[in-house]
VEXTI-538637 format. One record per atom (N, C-alpha, C): residue number from 0; atom name; x, y, z. Coordinates in Angstrom, 1 decimal, m for minus. Example, Ala and Ser with C-alpha at 12.3 -4.5 7.8 and 13.67 -1.06 7.14 Angstrom:
REM residues 2
    k   a      px      py      pz
    0   N    13.2    m5.7     7.8
    0  CA    12.3    m4.5     7.8
    0   C    13.2    m3.3     7.8
    1   N    12.8    m2.2     7.1
    1  CA    13.7    m1.1     7.1
    1   C    12.9     0.0     7.9
REM end
This chain:
REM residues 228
    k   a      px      py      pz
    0   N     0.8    m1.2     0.0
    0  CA     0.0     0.0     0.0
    0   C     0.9     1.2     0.0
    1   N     0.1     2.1    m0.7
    1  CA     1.5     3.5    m0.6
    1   C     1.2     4.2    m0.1
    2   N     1.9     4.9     0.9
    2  CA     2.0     5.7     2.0
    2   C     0.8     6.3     2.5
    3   N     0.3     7.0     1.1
    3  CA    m1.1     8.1     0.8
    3   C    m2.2     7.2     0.5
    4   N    m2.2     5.8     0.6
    4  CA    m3.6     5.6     0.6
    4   C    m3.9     5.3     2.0
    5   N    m5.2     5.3     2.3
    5  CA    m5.8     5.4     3.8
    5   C    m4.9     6.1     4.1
    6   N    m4.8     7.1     4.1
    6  CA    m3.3     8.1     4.8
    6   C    m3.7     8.1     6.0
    7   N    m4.8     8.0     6.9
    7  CA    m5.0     8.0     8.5
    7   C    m5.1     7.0     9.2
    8   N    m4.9     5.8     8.8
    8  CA    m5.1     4.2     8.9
    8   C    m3.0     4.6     9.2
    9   N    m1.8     4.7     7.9
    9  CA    m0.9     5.2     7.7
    9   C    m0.6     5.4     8.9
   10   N    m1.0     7.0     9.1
   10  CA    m0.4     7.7    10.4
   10   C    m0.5     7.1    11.6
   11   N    m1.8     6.9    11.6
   11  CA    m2.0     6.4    13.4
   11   C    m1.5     4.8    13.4
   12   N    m0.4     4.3    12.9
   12  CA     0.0     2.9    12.5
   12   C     1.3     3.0    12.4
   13   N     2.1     5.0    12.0
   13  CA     3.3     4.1    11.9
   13   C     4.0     5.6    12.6
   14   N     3.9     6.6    12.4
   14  CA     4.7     7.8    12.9
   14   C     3.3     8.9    13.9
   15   N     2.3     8.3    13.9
   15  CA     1.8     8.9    15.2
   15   C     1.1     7.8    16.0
   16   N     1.6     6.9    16.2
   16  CA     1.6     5.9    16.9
   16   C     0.9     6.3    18.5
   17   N     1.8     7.3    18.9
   17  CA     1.5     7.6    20.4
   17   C     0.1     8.7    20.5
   18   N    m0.5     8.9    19.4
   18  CA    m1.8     9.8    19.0
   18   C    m2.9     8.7    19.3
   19   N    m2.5     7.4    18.9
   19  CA    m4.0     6.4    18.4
   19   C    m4.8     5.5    19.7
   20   N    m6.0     5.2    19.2
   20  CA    m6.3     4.6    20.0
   20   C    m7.2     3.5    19.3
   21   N    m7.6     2.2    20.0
   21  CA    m8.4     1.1    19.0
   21   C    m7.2     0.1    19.0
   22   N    m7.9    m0.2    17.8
   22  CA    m7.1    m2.2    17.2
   22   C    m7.9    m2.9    16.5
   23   N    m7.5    m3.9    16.0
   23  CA    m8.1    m4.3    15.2
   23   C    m8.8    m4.1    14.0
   24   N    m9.5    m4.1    13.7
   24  CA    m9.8    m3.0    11.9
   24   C   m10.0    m1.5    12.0
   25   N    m9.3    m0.9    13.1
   25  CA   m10.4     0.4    13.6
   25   C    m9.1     1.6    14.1
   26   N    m8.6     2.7    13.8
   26  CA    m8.2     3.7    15.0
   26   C    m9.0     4.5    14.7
   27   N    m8.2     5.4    15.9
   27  CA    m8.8     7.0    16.0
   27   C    m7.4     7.5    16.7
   28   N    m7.4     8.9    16.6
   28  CA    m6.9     9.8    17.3
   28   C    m8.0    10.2    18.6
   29   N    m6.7    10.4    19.7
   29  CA    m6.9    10.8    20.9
   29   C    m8.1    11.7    20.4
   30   N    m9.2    12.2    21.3
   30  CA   m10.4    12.5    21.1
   30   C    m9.9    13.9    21.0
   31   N    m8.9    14.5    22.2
   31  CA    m8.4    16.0    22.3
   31   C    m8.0    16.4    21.4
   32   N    m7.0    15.4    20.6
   32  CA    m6.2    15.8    19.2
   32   C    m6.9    16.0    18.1
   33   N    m8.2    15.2    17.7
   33  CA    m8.8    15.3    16.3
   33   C    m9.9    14.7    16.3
   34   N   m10.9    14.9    15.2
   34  CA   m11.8    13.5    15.5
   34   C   m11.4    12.7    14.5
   35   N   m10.2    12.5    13.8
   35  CA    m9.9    12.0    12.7
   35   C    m9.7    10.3    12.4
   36   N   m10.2     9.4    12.4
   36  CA   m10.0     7.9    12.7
   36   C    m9.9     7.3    11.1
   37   N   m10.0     6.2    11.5
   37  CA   m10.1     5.1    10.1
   37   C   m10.4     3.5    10.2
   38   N   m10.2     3.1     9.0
   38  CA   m10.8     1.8     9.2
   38   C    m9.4     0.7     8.2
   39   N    m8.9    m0.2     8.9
   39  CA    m8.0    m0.6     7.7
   39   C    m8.7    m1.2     6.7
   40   N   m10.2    m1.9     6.8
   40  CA   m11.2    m2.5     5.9
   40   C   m12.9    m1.7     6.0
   41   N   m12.5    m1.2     4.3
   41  CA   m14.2    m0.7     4.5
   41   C   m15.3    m1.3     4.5
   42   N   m15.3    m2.3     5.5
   42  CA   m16.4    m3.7     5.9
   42   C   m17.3    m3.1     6.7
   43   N   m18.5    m4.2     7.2
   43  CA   m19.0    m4.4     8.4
   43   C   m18.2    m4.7     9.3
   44   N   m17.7    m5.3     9.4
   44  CA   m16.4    m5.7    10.4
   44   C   m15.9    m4.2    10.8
   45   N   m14.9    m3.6     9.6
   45  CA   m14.5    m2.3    10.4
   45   C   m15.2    m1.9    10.9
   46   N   m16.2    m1.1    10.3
   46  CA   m17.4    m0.4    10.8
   46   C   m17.7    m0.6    12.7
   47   N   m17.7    m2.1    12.8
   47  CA   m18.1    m2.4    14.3
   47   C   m17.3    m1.8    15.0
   48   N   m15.7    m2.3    14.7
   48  CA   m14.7    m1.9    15.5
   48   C   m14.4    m0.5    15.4
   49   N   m14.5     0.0    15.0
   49  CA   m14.8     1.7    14.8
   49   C   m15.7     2.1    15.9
   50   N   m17.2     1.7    15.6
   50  CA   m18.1     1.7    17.1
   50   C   m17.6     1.5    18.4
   51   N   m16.7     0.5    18.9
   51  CA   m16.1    m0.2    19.8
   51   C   m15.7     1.4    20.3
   52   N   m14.8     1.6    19.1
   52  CA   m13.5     2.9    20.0
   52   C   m14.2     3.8    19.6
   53   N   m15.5     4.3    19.1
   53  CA   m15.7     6.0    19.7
   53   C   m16.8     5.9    20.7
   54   N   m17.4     4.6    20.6
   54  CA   m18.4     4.2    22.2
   54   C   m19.8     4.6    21.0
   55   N   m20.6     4.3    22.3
   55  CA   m22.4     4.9    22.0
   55   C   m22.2     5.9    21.5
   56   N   m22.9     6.5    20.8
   56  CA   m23.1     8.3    20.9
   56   C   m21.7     9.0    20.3
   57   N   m20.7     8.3    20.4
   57  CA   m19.5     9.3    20.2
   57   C   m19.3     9.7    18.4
   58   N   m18.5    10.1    18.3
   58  CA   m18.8    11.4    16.6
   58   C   m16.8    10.7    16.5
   59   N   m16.8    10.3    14.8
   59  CA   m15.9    10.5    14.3
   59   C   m15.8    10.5    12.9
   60   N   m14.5    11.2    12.4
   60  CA   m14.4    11.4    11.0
   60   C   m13.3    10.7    10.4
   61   N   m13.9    10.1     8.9
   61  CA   m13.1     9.3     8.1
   61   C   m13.2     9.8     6.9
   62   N   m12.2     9.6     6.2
   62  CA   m11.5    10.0     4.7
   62   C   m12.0     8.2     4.1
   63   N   m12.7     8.6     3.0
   63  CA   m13.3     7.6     2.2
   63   C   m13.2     7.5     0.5
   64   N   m13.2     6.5     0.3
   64  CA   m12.8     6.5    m1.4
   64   C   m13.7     6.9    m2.1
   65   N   m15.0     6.4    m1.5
   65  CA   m16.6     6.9    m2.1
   65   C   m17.4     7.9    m1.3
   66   N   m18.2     8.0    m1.6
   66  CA   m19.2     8.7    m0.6
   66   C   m20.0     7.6     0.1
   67   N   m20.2     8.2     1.6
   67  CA   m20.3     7.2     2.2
   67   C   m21.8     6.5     2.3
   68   N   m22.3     5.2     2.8
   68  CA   m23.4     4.7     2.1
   68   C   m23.9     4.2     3.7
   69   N   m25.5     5.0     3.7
   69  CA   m25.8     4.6     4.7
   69   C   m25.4     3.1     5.8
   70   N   m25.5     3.3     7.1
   70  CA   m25.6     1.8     7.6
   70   C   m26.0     2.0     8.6
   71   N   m26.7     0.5     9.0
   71  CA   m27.5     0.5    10.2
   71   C   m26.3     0.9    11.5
   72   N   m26.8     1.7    12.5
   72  CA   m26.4     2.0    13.8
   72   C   m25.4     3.1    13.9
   73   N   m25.5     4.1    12.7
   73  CA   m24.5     5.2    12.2
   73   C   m25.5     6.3    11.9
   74   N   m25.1     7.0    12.3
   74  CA   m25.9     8.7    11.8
   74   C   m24.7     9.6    10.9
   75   N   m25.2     9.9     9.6
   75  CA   m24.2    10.4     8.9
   75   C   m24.4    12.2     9.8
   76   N   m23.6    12.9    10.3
   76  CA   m23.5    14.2    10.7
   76   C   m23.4    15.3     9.6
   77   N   m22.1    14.8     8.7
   77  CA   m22.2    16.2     7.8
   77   C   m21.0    15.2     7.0
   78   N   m20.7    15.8     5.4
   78  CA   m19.5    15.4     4.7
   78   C   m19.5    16.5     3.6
   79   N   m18.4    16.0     2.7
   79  CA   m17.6    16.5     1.4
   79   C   m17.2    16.3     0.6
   80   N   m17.3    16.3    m0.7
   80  CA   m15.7    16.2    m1.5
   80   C   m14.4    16.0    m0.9
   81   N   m13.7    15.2    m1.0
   81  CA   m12.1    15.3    m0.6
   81   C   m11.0    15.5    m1.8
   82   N   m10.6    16.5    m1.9
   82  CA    m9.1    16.3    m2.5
   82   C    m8.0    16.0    m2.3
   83   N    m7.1    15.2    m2.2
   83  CA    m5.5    14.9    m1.7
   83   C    m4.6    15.1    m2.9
   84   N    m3.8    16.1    m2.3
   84  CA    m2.6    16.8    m3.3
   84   C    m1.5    16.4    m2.8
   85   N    m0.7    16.7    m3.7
   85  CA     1.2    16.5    m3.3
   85   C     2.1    17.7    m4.1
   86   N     2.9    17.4    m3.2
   86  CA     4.1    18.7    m3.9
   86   C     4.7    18.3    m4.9
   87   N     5.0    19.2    m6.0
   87  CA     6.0    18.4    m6.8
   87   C     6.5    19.5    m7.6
   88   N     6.1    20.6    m7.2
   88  CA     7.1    21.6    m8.1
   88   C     7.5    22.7    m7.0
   89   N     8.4    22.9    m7.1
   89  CA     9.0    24.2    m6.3
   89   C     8.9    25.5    m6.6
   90   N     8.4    25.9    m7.7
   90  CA     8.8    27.1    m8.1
   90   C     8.1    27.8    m7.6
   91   N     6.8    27.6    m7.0
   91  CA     5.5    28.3    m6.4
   91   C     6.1    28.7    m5.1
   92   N     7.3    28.0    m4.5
   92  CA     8.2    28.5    m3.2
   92   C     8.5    29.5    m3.1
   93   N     9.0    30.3    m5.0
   93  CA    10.3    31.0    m4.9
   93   C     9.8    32.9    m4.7
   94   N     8.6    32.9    m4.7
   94  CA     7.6    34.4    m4.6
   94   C     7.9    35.3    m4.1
   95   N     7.6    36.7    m3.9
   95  CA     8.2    37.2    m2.9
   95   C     7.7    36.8    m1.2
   96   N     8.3    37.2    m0.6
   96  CA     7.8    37.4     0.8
   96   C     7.4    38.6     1.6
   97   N     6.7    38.7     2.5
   97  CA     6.0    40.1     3.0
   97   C     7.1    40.7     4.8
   98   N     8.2    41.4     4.6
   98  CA     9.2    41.1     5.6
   98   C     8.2    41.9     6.9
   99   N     7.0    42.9     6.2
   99  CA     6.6    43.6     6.9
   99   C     5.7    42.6     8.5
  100   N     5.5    41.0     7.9
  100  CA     4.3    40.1     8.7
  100   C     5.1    39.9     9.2
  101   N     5.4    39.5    10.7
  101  CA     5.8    38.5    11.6
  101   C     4.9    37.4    12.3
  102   N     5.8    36.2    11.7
  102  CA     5.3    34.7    11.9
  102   C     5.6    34.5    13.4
  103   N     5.1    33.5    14.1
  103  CA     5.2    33.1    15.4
  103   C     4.4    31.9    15.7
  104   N     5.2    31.1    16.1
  104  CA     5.5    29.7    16.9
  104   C     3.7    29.9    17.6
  105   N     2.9    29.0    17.4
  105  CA     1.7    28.7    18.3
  105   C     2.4    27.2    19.0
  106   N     1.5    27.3    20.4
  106  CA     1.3    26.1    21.4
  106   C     0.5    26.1    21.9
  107   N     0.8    25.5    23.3
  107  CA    m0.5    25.4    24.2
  107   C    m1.4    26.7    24.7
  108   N    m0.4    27.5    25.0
  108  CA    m1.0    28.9    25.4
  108   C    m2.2    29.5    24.9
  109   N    m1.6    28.7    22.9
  109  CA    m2.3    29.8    21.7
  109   C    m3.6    28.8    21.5
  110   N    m3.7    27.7    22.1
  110  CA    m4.7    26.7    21.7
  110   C    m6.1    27.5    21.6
  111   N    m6.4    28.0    22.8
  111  CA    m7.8    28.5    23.0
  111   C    m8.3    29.2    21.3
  112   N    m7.2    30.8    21.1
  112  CA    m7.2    31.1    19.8
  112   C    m7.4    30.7    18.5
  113   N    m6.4    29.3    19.0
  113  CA    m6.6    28.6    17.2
  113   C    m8.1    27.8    17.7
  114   N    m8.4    27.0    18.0
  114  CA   m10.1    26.8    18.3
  114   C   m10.6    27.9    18.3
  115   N   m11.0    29.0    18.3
  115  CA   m11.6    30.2    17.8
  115   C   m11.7    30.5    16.4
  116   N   m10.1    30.4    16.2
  116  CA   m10.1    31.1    14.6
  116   C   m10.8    29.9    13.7
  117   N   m10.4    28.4    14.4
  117  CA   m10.5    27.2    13.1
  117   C   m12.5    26.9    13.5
  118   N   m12.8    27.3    14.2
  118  CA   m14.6    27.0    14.8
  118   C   m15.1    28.6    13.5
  119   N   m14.8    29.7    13.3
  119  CA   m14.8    30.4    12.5
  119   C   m14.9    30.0    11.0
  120   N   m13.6    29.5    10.6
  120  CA   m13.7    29.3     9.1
  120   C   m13.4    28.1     8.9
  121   N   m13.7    27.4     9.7
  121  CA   m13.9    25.5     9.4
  121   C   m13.3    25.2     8.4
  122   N   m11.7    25.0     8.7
  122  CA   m10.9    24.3     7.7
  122   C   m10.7    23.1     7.8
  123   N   m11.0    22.7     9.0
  123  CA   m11.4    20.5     9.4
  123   C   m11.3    20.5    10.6
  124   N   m11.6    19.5    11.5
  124  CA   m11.6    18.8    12.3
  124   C   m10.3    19.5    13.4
  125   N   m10.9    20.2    14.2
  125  CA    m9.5    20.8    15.2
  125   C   m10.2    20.7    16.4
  126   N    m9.0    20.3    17.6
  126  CA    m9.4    20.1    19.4
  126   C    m8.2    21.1    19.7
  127   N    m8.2    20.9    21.3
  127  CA    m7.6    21.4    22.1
  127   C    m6.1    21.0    22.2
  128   N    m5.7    19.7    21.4
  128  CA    m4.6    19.4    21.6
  128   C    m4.0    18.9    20.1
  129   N    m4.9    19.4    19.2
  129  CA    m4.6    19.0    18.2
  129   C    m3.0    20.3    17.5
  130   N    m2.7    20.4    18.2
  130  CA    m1.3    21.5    18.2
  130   C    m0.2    20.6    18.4
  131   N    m0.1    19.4    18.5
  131  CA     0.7    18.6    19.5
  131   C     1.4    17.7    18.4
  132   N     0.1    17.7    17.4
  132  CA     0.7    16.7    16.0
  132   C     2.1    17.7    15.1
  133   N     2.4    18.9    15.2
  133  CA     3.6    19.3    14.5
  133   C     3.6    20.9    14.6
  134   N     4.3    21.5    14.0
  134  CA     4.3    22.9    13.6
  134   C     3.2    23.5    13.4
  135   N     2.8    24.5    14.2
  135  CA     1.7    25.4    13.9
  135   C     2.1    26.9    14.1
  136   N     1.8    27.7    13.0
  136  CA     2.4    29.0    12.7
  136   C     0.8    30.1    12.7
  137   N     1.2    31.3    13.4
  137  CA     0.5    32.1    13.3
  137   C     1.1    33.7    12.8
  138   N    m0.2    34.4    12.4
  138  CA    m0.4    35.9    12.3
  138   C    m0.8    36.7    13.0
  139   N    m0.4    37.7    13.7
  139  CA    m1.3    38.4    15.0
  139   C    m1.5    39.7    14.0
  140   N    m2.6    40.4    13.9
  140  CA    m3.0    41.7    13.9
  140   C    m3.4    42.3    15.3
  141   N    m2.9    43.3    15.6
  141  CA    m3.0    44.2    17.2
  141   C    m3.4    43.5    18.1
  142   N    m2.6    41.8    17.9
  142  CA    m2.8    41.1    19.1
  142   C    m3.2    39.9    19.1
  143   N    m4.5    39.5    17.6
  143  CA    m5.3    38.7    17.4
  143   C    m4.7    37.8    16.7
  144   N    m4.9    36.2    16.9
  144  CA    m4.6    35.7    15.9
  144   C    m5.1    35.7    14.7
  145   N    m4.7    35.9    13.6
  145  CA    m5.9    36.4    11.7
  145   C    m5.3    34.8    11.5
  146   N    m4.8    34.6    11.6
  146  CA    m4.4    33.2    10.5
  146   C    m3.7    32.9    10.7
  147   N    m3.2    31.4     9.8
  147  CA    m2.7    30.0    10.8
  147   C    m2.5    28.9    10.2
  148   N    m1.4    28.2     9.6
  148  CA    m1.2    27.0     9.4
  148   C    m0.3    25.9    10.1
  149   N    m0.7    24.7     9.4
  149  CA     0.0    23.9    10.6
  149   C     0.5    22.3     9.9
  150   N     1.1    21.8    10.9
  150  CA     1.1    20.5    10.5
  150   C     0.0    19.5    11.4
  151   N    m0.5    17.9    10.1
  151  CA    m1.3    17.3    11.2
  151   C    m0.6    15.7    10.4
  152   N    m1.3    15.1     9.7
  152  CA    m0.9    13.9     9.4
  152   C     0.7    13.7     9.0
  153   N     0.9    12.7     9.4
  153  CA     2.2    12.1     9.2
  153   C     2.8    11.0     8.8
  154   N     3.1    10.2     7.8
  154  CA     3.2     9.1     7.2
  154   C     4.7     8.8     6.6
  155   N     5.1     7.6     6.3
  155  CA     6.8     7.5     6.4
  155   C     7.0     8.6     4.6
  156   N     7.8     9.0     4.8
  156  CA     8.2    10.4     3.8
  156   C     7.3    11.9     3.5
  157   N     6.2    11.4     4.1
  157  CA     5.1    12.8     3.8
  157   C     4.4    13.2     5.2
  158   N     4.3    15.1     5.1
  158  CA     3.6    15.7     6.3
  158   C     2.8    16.2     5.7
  159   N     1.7    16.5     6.3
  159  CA     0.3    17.1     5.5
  159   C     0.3    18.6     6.0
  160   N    m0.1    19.4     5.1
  160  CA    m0.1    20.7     5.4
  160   C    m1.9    21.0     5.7
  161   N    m1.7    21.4     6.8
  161  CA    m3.0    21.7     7.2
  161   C    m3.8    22.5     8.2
  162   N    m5.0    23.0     8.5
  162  CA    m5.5    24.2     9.0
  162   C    m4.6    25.2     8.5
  163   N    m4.9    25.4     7.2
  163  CA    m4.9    26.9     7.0
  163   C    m6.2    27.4     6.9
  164   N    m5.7    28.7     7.2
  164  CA    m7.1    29.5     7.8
  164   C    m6.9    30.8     7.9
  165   N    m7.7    31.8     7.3
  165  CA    m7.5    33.2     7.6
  165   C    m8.6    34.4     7.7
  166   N    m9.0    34.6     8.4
  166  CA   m10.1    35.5     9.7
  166   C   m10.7    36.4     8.2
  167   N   m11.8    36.2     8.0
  167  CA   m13.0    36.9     7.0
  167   C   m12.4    38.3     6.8
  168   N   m12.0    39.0     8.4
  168  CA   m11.9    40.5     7.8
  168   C   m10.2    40.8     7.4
  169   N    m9.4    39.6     7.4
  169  CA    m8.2    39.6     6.9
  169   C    m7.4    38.8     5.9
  170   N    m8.5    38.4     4.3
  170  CA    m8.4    37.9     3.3
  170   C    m7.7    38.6     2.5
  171   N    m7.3    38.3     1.3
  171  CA    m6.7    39.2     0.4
  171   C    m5.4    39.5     0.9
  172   N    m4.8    39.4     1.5
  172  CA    m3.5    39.9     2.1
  172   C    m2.0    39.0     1.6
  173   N    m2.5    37.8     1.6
  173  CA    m1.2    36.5     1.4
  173   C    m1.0    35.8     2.8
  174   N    m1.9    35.8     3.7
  174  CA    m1.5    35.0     4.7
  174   C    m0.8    33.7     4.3
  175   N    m2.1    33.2     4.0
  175  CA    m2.1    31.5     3.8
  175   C    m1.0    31.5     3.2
  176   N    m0.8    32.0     2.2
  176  CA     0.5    31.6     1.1
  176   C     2.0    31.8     1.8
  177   N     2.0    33.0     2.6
  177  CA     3.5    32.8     3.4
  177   C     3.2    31.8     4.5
  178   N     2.1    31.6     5.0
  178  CA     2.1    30.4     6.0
  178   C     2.1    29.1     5.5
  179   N     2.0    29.2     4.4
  179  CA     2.3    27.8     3.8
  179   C     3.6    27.1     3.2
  180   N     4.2    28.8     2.6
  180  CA     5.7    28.7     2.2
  180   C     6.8    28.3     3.7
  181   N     5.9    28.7     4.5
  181  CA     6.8    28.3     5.5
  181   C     6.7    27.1     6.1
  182   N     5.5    26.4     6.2
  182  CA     5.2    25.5     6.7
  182   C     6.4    24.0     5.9
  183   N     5.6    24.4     4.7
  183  CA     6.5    23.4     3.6
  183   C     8.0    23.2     3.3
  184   N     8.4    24.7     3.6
  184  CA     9.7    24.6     3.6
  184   C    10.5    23.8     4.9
  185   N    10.1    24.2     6.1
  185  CA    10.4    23.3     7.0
  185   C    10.0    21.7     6.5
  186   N     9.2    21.1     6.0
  186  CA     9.0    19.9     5.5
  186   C    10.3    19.7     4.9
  187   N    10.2    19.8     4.0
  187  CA    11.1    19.9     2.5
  187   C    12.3    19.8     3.3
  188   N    12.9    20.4     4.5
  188  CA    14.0    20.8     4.8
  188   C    14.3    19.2     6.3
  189   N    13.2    18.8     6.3
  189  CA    13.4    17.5     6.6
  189   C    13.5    16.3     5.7
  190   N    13.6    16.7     4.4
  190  CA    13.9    15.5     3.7
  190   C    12.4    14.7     3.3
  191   N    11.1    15.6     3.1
  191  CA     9.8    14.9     3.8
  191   C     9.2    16.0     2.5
  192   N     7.9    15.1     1.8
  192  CA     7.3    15.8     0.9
  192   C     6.1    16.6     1.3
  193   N     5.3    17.9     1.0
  193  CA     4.4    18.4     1.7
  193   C     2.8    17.4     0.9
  194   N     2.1    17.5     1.8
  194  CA     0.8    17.1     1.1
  194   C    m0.3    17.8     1.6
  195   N    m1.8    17.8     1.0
  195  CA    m2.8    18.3     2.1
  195   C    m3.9    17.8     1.6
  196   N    m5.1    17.9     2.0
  196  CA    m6.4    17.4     1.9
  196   C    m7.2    18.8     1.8
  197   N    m8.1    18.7     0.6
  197  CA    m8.6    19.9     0.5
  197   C   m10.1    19.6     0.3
  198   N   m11.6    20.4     0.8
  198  CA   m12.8    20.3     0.1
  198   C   m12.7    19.7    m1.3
  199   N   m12.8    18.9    m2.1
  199  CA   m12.9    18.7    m3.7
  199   C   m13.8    20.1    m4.5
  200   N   m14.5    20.9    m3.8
  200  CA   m15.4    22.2    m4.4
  200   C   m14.9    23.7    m4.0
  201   N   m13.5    23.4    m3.1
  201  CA   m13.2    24.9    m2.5
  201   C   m12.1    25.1    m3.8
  202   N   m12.6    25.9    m4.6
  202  CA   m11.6    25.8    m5.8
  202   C   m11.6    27.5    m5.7
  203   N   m10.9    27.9    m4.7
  203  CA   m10.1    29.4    m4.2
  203   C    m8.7    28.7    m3.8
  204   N    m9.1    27.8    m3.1
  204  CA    m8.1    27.1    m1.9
  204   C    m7.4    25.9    m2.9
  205   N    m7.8    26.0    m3.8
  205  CA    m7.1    24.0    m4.7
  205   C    m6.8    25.2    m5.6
  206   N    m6.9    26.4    m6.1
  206  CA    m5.9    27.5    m7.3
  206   C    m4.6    27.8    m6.3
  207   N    m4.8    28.3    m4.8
  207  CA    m3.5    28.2    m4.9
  207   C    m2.9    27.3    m4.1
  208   N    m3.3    26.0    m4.3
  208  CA    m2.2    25.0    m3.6
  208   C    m2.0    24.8    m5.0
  209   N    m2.6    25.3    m6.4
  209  CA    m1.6    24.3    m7.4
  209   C    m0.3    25.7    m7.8
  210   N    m0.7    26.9    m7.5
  210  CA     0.0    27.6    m7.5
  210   C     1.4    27.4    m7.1
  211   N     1.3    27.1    m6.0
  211  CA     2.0    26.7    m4.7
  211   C     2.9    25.6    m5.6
  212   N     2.5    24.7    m6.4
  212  CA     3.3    23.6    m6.5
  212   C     2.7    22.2    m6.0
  213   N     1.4    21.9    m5.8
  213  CA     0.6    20.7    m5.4
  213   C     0.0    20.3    m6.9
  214   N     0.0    19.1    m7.0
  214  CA    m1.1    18.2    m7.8
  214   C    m1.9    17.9    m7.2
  215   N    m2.7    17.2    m8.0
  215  CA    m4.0    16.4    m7.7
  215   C    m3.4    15.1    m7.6
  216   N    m4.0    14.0    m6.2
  216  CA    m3.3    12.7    m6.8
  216   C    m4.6    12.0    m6.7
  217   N    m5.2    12.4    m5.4
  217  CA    m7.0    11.0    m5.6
  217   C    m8.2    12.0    m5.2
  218   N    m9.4    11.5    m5.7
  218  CA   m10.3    12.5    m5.2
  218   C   m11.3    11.2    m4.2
  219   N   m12.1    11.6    m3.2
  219  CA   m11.9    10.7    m2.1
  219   C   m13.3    11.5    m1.8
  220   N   m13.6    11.1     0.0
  220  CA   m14.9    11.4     0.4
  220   C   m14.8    11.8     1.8
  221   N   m15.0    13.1     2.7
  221  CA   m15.0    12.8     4.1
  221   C   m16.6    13.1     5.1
  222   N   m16.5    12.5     5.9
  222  CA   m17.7    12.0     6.8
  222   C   m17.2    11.6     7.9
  223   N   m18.3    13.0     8.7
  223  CA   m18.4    12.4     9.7
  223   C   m19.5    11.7    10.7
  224   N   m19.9    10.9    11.1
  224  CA   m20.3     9.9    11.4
  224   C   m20.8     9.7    13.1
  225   N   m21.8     9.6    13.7
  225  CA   m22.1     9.2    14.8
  225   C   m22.7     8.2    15.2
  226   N   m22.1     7.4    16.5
  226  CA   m22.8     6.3    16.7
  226   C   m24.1     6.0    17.5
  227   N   m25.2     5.4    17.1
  227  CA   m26.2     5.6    17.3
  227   C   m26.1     4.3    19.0
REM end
């Protein structure tokens, strides 16, 4: 299997190991970190063991090859298009830069903020401790965080570039794009390819990751899911 298929089955299996929780046909990420899980078989079987680890009642989200198809004891919550991209050109790196913005290290401190900014313009699935999976960079305007990228998935040669996000009244500016040049360059600079997962219909956001230097490699499905 290569790296990028089931890429969350991948992560929580081989370099975020100490994130997961479950067994058998089934993870998830720590509940604080994400609601992000998987199935290594898209059976009845998985399905169960899935149930097992988010309990009665509990809510989680999977990346799917199709759209997902009703089943007994599941409440579908909400879903999307998925796009998954990869880097493969550089040149979209080489742009100018804005010396005027100052970037800055988020943590635990900035948590509350980035749950603010990412509950605002819902770029996926973010907790309280979902800061913990890699690099997360922010933008302050007179104090506030405007926007934000980060790292989340992780699989042997590739990091996912993800939660970018930038505050309604501070669009147009090039956030995302230096937050991303930066994000990926630190990748890159680990010897590690950049990747991301995008809506399949936010085609603002998929012009410039191809800008940037991303292809298209699968188009996929995400849902999230509650157990009844």
């Amino acid at each position: 299997m290569h790296p990028l298929d089931n890429v969350i089955w991948q992560a929580l299996t081989t370099r975020q190991t100490q994130f997961a929780e479950g067994a058998n046909r089934a993870r998830r990420f720590v509940r604080e970190v994400t609601l992000l899980g998987a199935l290594s078989e898209n059976t009845p079987q998985g399905y169960a063991d899935f149930g097992d680890v988010i309990g009665p009642g509990g809510t989680g989200a999977l990346f799917l090859d199709s759209p997902y198809e009703p089943r007994e004891g599941w409440e579908f919550v909400a879903g999307a298009p998925l796009l998954q991209m990869v880097f493969e050109n550089g040149n979209g790196l080489s742009g100018p830069g804005n010396p005027a913005v100052e970037i800055a290290e988020l943590g635990l401190q900035d948590s509350p903020e980035m749950i603010e900014l990412t509950s605002l313009t819902k770029p996926g699935p973010f907790g309280p401790r979902t800061h913990e999976l890699g690099t997360y960079l922010g933008i302050r305007s007179e104090g506030k965080l405007v926007a934000m990228a980060g790292e989340r998935l992780k699989v042997p040669g590739y990091t996912e570039v993800s939660a970018v996000c930038t505050h309604p009244d501070q669009t147009g500016r090039g956030y995302a794009r230096i937050l991303m040049t930066e994000i990926m360059g630190r990748i890159l600079g680990r010897g590690e390819t950049p990747i991301l997962h995008s809506r399949g219909d936010n085609t603002r956001a998929i012009d410039l990751y191809k800008r940037l230097g991303f292809r298209e490699r699968k188009s996929g499905h995400f849902a999230v899911l509650r157990k009844a």
